[in-house]
VEXDO-351917 format. One record per residue (C-alpha): residue number from 1; x, y, z. Coordinates in pm, whole numbers, plus 50000, padded with zeros to 5 digits. Each point is the difference from the previous one (the first is absolute). Last residue first. Layout:
REM VEXDO-351917
r num:NUM; c1:X; c2:Y; c3:Z
...
***
This chain:
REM VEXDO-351917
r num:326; c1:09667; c2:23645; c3:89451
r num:325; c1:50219; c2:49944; c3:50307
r num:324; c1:50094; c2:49658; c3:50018
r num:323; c1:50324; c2:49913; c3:50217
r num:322; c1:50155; c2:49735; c3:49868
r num:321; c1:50243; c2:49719; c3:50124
r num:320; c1:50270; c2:49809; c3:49762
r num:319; c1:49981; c2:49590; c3:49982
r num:318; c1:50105; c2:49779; c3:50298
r num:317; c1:49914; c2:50156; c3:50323
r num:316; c1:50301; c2:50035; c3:50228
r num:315; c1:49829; c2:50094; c3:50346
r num:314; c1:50149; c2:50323; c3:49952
r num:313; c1:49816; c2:50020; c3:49693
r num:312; c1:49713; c2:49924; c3:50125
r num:311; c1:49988; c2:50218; c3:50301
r num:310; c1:50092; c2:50295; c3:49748
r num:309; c1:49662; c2:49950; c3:49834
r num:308; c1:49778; c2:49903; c3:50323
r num:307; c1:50150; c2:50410; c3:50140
r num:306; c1:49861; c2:50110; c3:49636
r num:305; c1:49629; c2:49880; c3:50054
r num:304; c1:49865; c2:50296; c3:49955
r num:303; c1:50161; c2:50027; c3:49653
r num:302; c1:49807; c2:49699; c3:49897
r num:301; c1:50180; c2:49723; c3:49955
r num:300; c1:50162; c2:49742; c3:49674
r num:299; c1:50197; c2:49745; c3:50010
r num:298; c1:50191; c2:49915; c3:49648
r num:297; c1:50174; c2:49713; c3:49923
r num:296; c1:50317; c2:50017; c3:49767
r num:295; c1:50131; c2:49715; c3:49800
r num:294; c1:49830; c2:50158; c3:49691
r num:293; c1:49736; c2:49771; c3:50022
r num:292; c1:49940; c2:50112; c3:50377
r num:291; c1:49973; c2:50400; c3:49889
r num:290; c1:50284; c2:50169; c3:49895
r num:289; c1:50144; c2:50094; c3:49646
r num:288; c1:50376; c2:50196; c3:49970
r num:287; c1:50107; c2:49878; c3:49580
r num:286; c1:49668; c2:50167; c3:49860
r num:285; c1:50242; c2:50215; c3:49808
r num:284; c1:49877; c2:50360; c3:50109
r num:283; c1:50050; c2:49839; c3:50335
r num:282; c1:50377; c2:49934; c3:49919
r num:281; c1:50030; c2:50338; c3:49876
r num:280; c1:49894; c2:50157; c3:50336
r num:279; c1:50234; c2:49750; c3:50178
r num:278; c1:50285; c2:50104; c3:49796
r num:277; c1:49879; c2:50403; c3:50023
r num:276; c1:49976; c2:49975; c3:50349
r num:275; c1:50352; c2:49805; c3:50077
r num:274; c1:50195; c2:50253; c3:49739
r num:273; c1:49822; c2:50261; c3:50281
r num:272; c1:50125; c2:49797; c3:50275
r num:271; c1:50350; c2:49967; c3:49848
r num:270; c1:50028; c2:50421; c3:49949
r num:269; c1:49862; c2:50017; c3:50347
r num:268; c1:50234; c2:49811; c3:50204
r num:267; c1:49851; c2:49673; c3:50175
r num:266; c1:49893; c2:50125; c3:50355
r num:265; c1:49674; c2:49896; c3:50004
r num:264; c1:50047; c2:49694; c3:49791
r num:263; c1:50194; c2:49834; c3:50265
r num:262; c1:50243; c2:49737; c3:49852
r num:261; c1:50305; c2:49837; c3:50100
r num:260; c1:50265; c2:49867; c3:49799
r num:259; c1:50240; c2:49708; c3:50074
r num:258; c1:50212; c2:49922; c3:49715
r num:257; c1:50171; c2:49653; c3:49941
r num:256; c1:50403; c2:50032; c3:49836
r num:255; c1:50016; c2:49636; c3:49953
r num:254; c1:50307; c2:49936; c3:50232
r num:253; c1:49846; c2:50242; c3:50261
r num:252; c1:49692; c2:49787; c3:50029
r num:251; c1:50193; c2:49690; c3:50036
r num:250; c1:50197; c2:50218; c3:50312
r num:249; c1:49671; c2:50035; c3:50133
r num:248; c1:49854; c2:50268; c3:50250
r num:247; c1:49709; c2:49888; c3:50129
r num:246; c1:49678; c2:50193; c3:50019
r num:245; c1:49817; c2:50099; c3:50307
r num:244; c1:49673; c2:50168; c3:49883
r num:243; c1:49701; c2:49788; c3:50193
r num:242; c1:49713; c2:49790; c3:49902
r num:241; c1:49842; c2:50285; c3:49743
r num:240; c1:50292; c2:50212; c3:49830
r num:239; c1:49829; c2:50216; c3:49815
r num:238; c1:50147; c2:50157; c3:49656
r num:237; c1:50303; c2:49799; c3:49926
r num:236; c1:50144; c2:50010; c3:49618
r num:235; c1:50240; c2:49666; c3:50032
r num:234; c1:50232; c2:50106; c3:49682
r num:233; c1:50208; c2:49733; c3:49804
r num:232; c1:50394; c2:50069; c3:49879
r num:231; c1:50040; c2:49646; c3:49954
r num:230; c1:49668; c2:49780; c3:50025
r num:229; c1:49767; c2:49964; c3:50293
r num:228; c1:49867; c2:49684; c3:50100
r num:227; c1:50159; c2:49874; c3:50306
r num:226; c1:50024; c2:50337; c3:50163
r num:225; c1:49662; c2:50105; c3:49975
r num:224; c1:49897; c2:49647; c3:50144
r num:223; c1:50254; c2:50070; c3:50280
r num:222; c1:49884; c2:50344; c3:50045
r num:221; c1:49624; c2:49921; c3:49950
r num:220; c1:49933; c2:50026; c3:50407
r num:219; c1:50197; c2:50321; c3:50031
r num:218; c1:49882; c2:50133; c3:49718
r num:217; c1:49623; c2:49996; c3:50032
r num:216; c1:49851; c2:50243; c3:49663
r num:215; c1:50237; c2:49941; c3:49811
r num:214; c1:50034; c2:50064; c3:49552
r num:213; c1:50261; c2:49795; c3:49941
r num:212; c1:50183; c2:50076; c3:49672
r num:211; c1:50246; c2:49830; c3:49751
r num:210; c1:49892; c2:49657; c3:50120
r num:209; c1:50249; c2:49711; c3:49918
r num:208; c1:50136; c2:49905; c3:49674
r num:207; c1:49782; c2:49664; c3:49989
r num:206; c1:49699; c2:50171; c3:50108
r num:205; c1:49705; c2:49792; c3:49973
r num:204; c1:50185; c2:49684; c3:50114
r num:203; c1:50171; c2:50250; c3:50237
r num:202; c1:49672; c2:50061; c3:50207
r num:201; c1:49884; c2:49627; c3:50044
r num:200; c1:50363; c2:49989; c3:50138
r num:199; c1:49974; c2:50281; c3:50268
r num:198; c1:49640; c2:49843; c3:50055
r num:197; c1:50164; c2:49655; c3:50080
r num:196; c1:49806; c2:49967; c3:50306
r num:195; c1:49686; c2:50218; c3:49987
r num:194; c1:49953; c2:50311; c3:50232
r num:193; c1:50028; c2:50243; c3:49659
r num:192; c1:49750; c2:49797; c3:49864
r num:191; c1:50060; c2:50074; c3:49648
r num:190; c1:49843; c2:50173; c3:49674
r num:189; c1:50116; c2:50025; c3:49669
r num:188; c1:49922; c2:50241; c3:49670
r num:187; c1:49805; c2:50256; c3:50260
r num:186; c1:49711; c2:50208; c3:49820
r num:185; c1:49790; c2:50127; c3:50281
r num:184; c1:49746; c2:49710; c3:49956
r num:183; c1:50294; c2:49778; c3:50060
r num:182; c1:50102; c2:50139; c3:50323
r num:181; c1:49642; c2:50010; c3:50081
r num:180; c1:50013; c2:49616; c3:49968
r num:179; c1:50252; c2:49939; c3:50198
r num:178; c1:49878; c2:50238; c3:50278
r num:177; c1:49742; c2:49728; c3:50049
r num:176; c1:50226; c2:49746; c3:49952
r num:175; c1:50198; c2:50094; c3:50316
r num:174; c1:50310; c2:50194; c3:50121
r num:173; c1:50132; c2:50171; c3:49702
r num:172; c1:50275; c2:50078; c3:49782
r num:171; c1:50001; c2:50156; c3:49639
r num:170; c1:50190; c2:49953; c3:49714
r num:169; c1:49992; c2:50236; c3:49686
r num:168; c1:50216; c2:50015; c3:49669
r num:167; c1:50033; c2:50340; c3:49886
r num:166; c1:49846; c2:50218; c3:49712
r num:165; c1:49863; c2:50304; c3:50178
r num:164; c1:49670; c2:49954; c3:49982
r num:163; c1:50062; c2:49635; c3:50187
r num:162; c1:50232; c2:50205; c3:50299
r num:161; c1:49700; c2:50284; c3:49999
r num:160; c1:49780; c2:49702; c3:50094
r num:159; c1:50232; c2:49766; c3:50247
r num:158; c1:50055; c2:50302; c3:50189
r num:157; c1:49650; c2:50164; c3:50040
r num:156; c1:49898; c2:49645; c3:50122
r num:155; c1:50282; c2:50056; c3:50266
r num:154; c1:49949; c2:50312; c3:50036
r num:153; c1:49616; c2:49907; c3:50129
r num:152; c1:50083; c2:49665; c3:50131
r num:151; c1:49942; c2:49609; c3:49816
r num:150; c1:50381; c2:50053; c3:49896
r num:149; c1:50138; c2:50005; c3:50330
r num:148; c1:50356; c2:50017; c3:49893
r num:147; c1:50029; c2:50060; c3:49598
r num:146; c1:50323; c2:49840; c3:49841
r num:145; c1:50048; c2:50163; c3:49668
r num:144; c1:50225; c2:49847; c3:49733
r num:143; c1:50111; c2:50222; c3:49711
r num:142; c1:50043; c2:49933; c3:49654
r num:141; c1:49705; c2:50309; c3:49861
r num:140; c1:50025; c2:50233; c3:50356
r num:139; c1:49925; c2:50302; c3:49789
r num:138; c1:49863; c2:49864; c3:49718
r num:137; c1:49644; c2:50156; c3:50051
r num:136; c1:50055; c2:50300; c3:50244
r num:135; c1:50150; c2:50074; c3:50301
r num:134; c1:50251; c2:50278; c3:49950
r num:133; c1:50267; c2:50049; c3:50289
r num:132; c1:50070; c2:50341; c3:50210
r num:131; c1:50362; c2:50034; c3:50093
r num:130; c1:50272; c2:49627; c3:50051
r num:129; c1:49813; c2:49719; c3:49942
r num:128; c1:49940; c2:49720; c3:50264
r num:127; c1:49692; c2:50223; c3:50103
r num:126; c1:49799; c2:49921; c3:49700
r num:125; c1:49791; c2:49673; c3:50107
r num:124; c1:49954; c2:50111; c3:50379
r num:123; c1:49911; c2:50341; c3:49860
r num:122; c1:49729; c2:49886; c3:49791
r num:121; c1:49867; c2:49791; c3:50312
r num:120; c1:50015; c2:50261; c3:50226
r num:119; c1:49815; c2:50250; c3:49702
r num:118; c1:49743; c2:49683; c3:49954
r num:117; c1:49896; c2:49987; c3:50376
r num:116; c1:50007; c2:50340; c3:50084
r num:115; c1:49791; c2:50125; c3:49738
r num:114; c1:49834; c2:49730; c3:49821
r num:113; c1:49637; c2:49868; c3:50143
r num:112; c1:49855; c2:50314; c3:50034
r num:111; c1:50012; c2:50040; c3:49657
r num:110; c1:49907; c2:49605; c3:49898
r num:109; c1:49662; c2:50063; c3:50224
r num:108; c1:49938; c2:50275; c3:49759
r num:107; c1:49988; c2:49809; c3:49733
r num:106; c1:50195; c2:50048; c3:49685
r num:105; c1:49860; c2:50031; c3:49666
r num:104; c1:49959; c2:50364; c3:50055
r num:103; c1:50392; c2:50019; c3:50049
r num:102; c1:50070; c2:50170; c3:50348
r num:101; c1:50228; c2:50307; c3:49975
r num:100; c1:50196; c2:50088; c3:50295
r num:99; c1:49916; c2:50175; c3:50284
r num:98; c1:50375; c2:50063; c3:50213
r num:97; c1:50105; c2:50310; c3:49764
r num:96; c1:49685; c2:50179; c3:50056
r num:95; c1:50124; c2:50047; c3:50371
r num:94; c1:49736; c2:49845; c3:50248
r num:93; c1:49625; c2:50133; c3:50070
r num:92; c1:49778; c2:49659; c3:50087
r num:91; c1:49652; c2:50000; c3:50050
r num:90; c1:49723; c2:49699; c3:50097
r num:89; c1:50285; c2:49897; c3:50295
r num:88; c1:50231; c2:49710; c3:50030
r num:87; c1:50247; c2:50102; c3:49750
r num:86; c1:50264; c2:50175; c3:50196
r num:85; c1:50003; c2:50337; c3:50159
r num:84; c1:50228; c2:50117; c3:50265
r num:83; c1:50336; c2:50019; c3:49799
r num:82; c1:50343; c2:49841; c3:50067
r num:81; c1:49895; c2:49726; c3:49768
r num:80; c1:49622; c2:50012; c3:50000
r num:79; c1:49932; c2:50012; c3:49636
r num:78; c1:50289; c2:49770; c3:49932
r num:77; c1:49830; c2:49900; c3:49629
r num:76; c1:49695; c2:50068; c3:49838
r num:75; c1:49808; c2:49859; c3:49708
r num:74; c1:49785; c2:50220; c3:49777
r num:73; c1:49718; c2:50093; c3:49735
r num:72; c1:49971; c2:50298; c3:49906
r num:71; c1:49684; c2:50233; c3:49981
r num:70; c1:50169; c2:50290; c3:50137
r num:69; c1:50364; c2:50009; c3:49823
r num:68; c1:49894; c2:50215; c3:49744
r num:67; c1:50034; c2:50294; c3:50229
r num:66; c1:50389; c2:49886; c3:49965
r num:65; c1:50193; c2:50121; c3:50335
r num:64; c1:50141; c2:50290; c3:50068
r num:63; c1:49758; c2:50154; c3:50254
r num:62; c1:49803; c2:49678; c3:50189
r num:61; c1:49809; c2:49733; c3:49837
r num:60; c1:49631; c2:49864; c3:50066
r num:59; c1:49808; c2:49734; c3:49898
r num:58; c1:50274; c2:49712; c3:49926
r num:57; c1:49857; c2:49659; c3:50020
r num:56; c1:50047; c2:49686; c3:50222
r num:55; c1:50295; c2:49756; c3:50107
r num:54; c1:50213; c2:49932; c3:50339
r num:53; c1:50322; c2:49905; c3:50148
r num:52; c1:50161; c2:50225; c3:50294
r num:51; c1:49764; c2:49899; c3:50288
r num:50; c1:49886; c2:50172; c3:50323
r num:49; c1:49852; c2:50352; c3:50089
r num:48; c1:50210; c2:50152; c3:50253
r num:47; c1:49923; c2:50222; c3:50261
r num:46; c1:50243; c2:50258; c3:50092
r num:45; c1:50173; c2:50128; c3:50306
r num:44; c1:50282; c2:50109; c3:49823
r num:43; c1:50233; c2:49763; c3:50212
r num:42; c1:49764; c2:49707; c3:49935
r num:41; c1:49982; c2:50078; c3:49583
r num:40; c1:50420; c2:49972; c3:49996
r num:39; c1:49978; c2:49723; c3:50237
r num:38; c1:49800; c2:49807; c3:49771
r num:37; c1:49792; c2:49757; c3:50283
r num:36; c1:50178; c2:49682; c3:50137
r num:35; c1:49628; c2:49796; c3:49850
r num:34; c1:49917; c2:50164; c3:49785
r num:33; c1:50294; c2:50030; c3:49767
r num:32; c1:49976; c2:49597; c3:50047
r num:31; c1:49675; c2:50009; c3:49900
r num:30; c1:50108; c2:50211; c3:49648
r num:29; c1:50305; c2:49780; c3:49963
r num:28; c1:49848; c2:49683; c3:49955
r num:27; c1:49796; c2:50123; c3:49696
r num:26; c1:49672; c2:50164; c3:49939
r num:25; c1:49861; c2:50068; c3:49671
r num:24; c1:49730; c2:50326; c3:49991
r num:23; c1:49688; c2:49940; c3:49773
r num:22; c1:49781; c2:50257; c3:49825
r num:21; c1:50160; c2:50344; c3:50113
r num:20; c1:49885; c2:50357; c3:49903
r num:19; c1:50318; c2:50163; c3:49894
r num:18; c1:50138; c2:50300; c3:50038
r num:17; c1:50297; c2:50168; c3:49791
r num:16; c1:50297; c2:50166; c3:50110
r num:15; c1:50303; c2:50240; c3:49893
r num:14; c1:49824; c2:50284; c3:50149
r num:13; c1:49733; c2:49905; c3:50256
r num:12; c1:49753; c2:49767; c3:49967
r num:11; c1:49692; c2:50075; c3:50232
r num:10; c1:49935; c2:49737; c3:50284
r num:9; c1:49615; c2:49938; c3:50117
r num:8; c1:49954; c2:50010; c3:50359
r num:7; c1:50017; c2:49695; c3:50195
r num:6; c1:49719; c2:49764; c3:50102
r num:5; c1:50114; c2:49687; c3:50236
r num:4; c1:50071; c2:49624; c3:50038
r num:3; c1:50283; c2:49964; c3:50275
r num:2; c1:50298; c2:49772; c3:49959
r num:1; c1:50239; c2:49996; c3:50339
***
């Protein structure tokens, strides 16, 4: 259960910096958190303040940490992983390491917006290469990426740091209307995943075959996936919405296909930190915009209204959900 209440004000310890929030992201994730309950948290007794995303200022900093760090301006990431305090309160204390610098040319609502939803997305486009990979311009230049979902927060995450990094980009969808924010975001081709002939429609834009599937609903892709991937292709999965049986296939086997699977939680630190600093340099860039003519809606709510937040993204609002704190 949510509850609205007045806490204390946290003091950064050593190795960490506070910061007074302006918007906290949610994603699927944080409700579902809520709803079986962090087991860690439940056998402590805690309470848990929801949501790892967020944005705001620095305005205090523990020992060891950069005085000249107050004043900055930040996006956060996993604030509540295996911790009691995520972004949906005024203050936020967190290790210095997970506040990252915000460009002042970039919104706010853009630093809550990244965090989970462009480091799953970075790592669904790098994890087909062995140790921590480099996204940058160039990166993916003669590649194919096939983007699942691509009207969804890492999926629209996806089809942007694929562009920045030099690939080709094809999204799928379900209707026009996430059509068209598949184009905002940047996609080369979009197709009705549900369509007949969509395998086809697919190929005619990728000849070779797809070099990486970035899925967010394997099971029910698998035989699109299948159709359309080149030799030696990756499927990158990172949800696996409609169910997670996958088939075994001998004409899988023959083209040496990848299955990888992605939770940015546990991604290993030296490729979450390459993540960071790709993702960071991205925004720096202006290659990572949201808002609806970015392909990206945004729905705003007060923080009281937090419980109304996570109902709408379980309810599978199109666009990315904010909680407003300034």
């Amino acid at each position: 259960m949510l509850r609205f209440l007045e806490r204390p004000e946290p003091m950064p310890g050593p190795g960490e910096v506070r910061i007074r929030m302006h918007f906290s992201g949610v994603n699927p994730t944080d409700w579902k958190a809520r709803q079986r309950g962090p087991s860690w948290a439940s056998a402590k007794g805690q309470e848990v303040v929801p949501n790892q995303d967020g944005a705001g200022v620095i305005d205090a900093v523990g020992d060891g940490v950069d005085p000249g760090r107050v004043g900055e301006r930040v996006w956060v990431w996993e604030a509540a992983w295996q911790r009691p305090d995520g972004t949906a309160q005024e203050l936020v204390v967190l290790p210095a390491r997970q506040a990252v610098a915000l460009p002042d040319d970039a919104s706010f609502e853009l630093g809550a917006s990244l965090g989970i939803p462009a480091l799953t997305a970075h790592r669904c486009l790098t994890v087909s290469e062995p140790g921590p990979s480099v996204l940058a311009p160039g990166a993916l230049a003669g590649r194919t990426v096939l983007v699942a979902g691509g009207a969804g927060a890492v999926g629209h995450a996806a089809i942007q740091l694929a562009r920045w990094a030099g690939a080709r980009v094809i999204a799928t969808v379900s209707s026009e209307e996430k059509a068209q924010l598949a184009r905002a975001a940047g996609a080369h081709q979009v197709v009705d995943y549900r369509a007949d002939g969509a395998a086809d429609e697919i190929r005619a834009h990728a000849s070779d075959g797809v070099d990486i599937v970035v899925e967010v609903a394997p099971a029910i892709n698998a035989a699109l996936d299948a159709a359309v991937l080149a030799p030696n292709g990756t499927v990158a999965v990172y949800a696996v919405d409609g169910g997670a049986e996958l088939p075994i296939a001998w004409p899988l086997m023959q083209r040496n296909i990848a299955y990888r699977f992605v939770l940015v939680y546990t991604v290993p630190a030296e490729a979450k930190d390459q993540a960071v600093a790709d993702v960071a340099a991205a925004v720096a860039d202006g290659a990572l915009p949201v808002g609806e003519e970015a392909g990206l809606p945004l729905h705003r709510f007060p923080l009281e209204q937090t419980a109304k937040a996570h109902d709408a993204v379980e309810a599978g609002v199109v666009g990315k959900v904010l909680i407003d704190l300034a």
